[in-house]
N, C-alpha and C positions, 0 to 999 in steps of 0.2 A: 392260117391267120398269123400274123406279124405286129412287132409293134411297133409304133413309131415315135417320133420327138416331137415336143409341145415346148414352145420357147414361155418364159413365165409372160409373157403380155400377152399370148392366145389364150394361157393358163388362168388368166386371172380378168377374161371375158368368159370365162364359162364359168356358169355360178349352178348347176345342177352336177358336179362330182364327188368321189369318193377317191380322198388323197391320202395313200399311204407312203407313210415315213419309216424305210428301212434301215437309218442309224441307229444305233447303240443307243438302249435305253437312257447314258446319261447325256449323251448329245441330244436327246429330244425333249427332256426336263427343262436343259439348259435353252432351249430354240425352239420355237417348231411354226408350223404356219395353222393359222384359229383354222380348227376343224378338223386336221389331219388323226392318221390314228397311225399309233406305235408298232408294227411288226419287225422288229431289226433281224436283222440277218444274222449278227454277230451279237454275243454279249458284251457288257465291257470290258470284262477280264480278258474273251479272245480278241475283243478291238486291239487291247493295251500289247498282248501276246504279238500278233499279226506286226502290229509296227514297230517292237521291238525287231522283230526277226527281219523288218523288210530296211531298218535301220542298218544291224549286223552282217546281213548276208545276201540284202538283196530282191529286187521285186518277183524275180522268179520262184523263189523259196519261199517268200511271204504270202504271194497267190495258191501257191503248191498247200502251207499251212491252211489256209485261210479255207479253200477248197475241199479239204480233209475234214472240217470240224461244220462245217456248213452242209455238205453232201448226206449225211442222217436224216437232216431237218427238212430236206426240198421237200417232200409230202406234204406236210403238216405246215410251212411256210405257206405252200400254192394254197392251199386247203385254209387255211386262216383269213387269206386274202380277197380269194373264192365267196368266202362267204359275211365280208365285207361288203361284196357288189351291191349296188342297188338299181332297179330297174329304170331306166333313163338316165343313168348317171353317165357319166365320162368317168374310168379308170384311171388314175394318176399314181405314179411311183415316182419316186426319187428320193434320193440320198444326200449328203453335202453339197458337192458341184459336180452330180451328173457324171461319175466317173465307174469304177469296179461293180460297187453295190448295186447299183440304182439297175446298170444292164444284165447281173447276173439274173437279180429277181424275174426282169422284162424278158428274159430270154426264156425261163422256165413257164413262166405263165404264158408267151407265145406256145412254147411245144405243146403247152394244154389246151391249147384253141380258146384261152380265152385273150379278148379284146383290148387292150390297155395302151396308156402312154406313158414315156417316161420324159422330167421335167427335166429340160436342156439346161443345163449350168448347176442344177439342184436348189437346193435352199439358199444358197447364199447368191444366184440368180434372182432367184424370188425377193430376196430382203434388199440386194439394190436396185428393184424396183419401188419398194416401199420409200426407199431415202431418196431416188430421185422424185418421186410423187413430191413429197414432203419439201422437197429444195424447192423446186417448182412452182407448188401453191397455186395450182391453176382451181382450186376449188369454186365455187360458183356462188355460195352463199356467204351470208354478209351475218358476224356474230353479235349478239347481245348478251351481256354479260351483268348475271345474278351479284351485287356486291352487298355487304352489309359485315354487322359484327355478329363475333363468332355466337352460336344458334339462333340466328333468326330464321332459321329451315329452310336456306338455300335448295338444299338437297331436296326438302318436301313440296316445293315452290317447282322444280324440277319435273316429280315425279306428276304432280296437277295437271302444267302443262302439257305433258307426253301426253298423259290423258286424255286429252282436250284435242289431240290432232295434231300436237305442236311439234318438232323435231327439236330433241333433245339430246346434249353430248353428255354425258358425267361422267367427267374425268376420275371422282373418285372411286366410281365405280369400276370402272376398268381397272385403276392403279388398286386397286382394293385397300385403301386407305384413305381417312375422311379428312387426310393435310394439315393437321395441328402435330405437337408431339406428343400427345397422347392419342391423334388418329390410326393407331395400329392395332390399339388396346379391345384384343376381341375377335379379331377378324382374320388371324391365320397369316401365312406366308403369301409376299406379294408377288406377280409376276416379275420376273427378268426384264432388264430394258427392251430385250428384243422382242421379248414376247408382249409384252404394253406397246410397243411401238406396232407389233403386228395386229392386234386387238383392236387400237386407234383406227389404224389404216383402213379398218375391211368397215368399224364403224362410218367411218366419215365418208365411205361411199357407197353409204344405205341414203344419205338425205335428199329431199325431193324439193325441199320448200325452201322457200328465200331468205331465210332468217335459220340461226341455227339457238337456241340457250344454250349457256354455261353457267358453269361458275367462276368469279373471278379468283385465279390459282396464281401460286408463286411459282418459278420454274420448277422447282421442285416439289412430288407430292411425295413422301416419306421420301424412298430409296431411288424412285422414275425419276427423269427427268423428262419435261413437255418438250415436243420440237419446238426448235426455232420460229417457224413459220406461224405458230400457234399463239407462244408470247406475243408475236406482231398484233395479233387479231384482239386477243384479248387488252390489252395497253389501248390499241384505236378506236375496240369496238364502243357501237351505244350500249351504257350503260342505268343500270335499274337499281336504284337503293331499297333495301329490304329493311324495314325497321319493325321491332317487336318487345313487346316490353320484358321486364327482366324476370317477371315470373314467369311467363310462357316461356322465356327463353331454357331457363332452370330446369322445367318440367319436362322440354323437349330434351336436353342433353341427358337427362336422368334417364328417360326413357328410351334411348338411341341407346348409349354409352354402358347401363347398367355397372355402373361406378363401384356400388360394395359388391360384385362380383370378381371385380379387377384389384382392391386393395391392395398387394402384395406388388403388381406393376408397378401400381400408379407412387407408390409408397417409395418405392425402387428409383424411379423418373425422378420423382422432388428430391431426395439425394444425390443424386448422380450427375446431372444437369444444370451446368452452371450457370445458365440464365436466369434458372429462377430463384438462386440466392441473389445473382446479383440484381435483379427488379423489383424484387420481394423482400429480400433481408432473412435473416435467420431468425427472428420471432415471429414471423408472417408464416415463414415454414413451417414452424413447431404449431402452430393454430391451424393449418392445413390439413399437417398429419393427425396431429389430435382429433380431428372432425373424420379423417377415414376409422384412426384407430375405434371409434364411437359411434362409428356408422351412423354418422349426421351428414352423409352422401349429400342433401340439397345445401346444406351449409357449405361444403366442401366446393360446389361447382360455383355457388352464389359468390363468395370468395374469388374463385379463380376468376372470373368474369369480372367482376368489379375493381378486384387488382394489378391483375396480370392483361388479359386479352382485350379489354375494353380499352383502356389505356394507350394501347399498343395498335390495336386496329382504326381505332378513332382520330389518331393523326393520319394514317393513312386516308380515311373518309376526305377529313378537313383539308388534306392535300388535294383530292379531288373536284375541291372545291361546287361542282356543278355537275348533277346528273340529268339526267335526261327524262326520269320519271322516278317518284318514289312511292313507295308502297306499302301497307300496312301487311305485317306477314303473319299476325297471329291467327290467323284462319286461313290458309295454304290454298283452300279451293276457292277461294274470294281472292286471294291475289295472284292468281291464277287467272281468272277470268279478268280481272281487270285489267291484267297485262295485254289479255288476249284482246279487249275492247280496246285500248290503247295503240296499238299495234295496229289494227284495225282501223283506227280513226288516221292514223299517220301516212295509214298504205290510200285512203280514200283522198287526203290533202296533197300528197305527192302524185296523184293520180288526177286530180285537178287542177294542179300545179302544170302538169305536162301538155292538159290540155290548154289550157290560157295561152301557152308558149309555142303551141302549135297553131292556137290561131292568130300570135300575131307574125309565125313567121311563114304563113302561108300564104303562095301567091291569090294575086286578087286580077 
């Protein structure tokens, strides 16, 4: 048994595999493609060692090194990977761009009879696949986009429709960040650009339906930035205004955000941040902090909404001049459905539409 090359477009029409990534634990932190699992061949210290030496003295000495410190491990490598397989899977290995690593492994695992492929060009094959997908935009579906001020439960407005059958994107999900400057607060370290952009890519070709939701995003969600092709859609798409009053709003953010949990952040952010002296003022500030230091948390968010985000988002609304549907959002699973009936009535009048036009341009 042998192995052979999988170019990443054969690689990324088989959707039953198991793809292992043989780089250096920290090149797979930093990259990796959704799904993959980590067995490196080298650690970092002997990645870093290896290419100092192949710098110094040369690629025959560096493979000679590299060979040496690797050669222990083949058992417990084959054997890791081994037992990685899954029945009906396709085997996949690769390394950066499909060079040393990627064919050492594929070569040990052939002498063991077992079955695999390894991925032509490597990962960085694979990822300008992702950026020419994304230049391209040949996607099929046509976006509607969730807008409104900040909590009116975009995001729970989101999760209704999934529910409901609907194909859902959520961008802050992915970015693991809910896109304000206090959207980090809670939620851990975000993925790397490439690995959001890899995440994006494998999502956006899960959808079946003609219509996709979002939410309306700025290019930026904390650290990510959206692609190109995406700001287009979201700017064009139809869009849905979310409206909800301002104690439900309160309630929802308290209850998301867990505010006197976070004190010492958030406390940090209103210091630190110079937008919000300059929108706010320094006596607005000191009434801010004073409401965390006294853990009067609904004081605290009811404030920031009515002074800072309201303000600020509401011109943007009022630029918008004209939506396309609006909605009440303080009961999530009612504006949910409503969207879904709405949708509904528009796919039946453009469907009517087509036909009228078909019978007056049909011969007689």
């Amino acid at each position: 048994m042998t192995w052979r090359e999988l170019s990443a477009e054969k690689f990324n029409s088989i959707k039953a595999k198991v793809i292992v990534d043989v780089r250096s634990p920290c090149e797979f932190v930093s990259e990796s493609i959704p799904g993959a699992i980590n067995i490196p061949l080298l650690s970092d210290e002997e990645r870093a060692e290896v290419g100092k030496v192949y710098k110094e003295k040369g690629e025959f000495r560096a493979r000679r090194l590299a060979l040496g410190l690797v050669a222990p491990r083949i058992p417990e490598i084959v054997d890791r990977i081994s037992a990685s397989k899954k029945e009906n899977h396709t085997l996949v290995v690769h390394c950066w761009r499909g060079g040393m690593r990627s064919e050492a492994v594929v070569s040990f695992l052939s002498l063991m009879g077992i079955d695999c492929w390894r991925l032509t060009g490597g990962y960085k094959a694979w990822r300008r696949c992702v950026m020419d997908d994304f230049e391209a935009d040949t996607y099929p579906f046509k976006v509607v986009v969730l807008d409104g001020l900040t909590g009116v439960g975009k995001t729970e407005v989101l999760k209704a429709l999934e529910a409901i059958g609907l194909d859902v994107l959520d961008l802050e999900a992915i970015a693991n960040h809910r896109g304000s400057i206090f959207g980090g607060i809670g939620l851990g370290q975000q993925p790397t650009q490439k690995d959001f952009d890899g995440f994006l890519w494998e999502r956006l070709r899960t959808f079946s339906n003609d219509c996709v939701f979002l939410e309306a995003e700025s290019r930026k969600i904390g650290s990510v930035r959206l692609p190109e092709f995406l700001m287009e859609r979201i700017k064009y798409g139809t869009r849905i205004l979310l409206e909800s009053n301002l104690s439900c709003r309160v309630e929802r953010i308290s209850r998301d955000y867990h505010i006197l949990d976070h004190k010492e952040a958030l406390l940090d952010l209103l210091g630190r941040v110079r937008i919000f002296k300059e929108r706010l003022g320094h006596e607005k500030l000191r009434e801010l902090s004073d409401a965390l230091e006294e853990d009067r948390g609904d004081d605290f968010i009811e404030s920031m909404l009515r002074d800072y985000y309201d303000p600020l988002y509401s011109r943007h609304i009022r630029r918008r001049a004209e939506y396309d549907l609006t909605v009440c959002s303080d009961d999530p699973l009612a504006a949910a459905a409503a969207i879904k009936e709405w949708c509904l009535d528009n796919a039946r009048s453009g469907l009517s539409a087509s036909i009228e036009q078909d019978k007056k341009t049909a011969p007689r």
